[in-house]
C-alpha positions as CSV (number, residue, x, y, z in Angstrom):
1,X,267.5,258.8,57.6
2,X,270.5,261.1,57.5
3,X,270.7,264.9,56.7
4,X,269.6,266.1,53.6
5,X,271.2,269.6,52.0
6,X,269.0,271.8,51.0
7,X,269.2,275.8,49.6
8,X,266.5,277.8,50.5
9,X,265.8,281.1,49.0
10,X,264.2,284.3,50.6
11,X,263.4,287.5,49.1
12,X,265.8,290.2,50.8
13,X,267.0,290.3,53.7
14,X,266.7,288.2,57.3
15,X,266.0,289.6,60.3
16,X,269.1,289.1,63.1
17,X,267.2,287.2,65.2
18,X,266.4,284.8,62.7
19,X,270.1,284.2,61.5
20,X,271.0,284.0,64.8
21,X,268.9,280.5,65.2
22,X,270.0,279.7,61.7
23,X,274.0,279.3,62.7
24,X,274.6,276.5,61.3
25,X,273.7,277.4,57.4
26,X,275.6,279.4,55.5
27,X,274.0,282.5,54.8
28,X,275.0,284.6,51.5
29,X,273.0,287.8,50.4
30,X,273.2,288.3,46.9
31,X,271.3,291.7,45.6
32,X,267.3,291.4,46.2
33,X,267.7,287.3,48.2
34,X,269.1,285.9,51.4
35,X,270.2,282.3,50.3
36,X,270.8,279.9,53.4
37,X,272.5,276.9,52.9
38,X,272.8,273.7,55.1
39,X,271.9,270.2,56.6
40,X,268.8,269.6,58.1
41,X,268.3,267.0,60.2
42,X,264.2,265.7,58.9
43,X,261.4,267.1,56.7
44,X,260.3,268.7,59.9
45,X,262.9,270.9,60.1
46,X,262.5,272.2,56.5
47,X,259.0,272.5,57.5
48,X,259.9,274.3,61.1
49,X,262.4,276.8,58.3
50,X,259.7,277.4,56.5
51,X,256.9,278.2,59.1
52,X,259.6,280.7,60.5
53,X,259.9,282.5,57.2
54,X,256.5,282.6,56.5
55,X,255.7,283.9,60.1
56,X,258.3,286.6,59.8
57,X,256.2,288.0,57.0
58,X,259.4,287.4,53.8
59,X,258.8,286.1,50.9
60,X,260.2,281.9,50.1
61,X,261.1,282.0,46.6
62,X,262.8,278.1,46.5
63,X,263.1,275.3,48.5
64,X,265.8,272.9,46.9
65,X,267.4,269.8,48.0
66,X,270.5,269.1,47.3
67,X,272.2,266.0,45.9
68,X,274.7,264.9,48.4
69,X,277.6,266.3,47.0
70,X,276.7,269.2,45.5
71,X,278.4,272.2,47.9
72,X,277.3,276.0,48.0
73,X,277.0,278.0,44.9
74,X,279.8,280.5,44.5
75,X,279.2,284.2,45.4
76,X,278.6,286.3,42.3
């Protein structure tokens, strides 16, 4: 099965350490939510993202995937 897209949004702000693992999404901060944006390989690794949010104690407010084509949402 190949990559999926997917946006994930977290209420404010990532920890360092957490982006650092994270460097291959594209990470925007818009005021109050950290939006990440990227490929993932399986449904385990949206399930691994998610289990490191949650264990970091932040708040997921979406999980969506994207339709293939479908690129980053501009900055405001």
């Amino acid at each position: 099965m190949p990559e999926a897209t997917y946006q994930v949004r977290v209420c404010g702000m990532i920890p360092d350490d957490l982006l650092a693992e994270l460097r291959d999404l594209t990470v925007s901060v818009e005021p109050a939510e950290t939006v990440l944006y990227g490929s993932l390989p399986d449904q385990s690794a949206v399930v691994g993202l998610i289990a490191r949010i949650h264990g970091l104690g932040l708040q997921l407010i979406e999980v969506r995937r994207l339709p293939a084509q479908e690129g980053p949402e501009p900055l405001r």
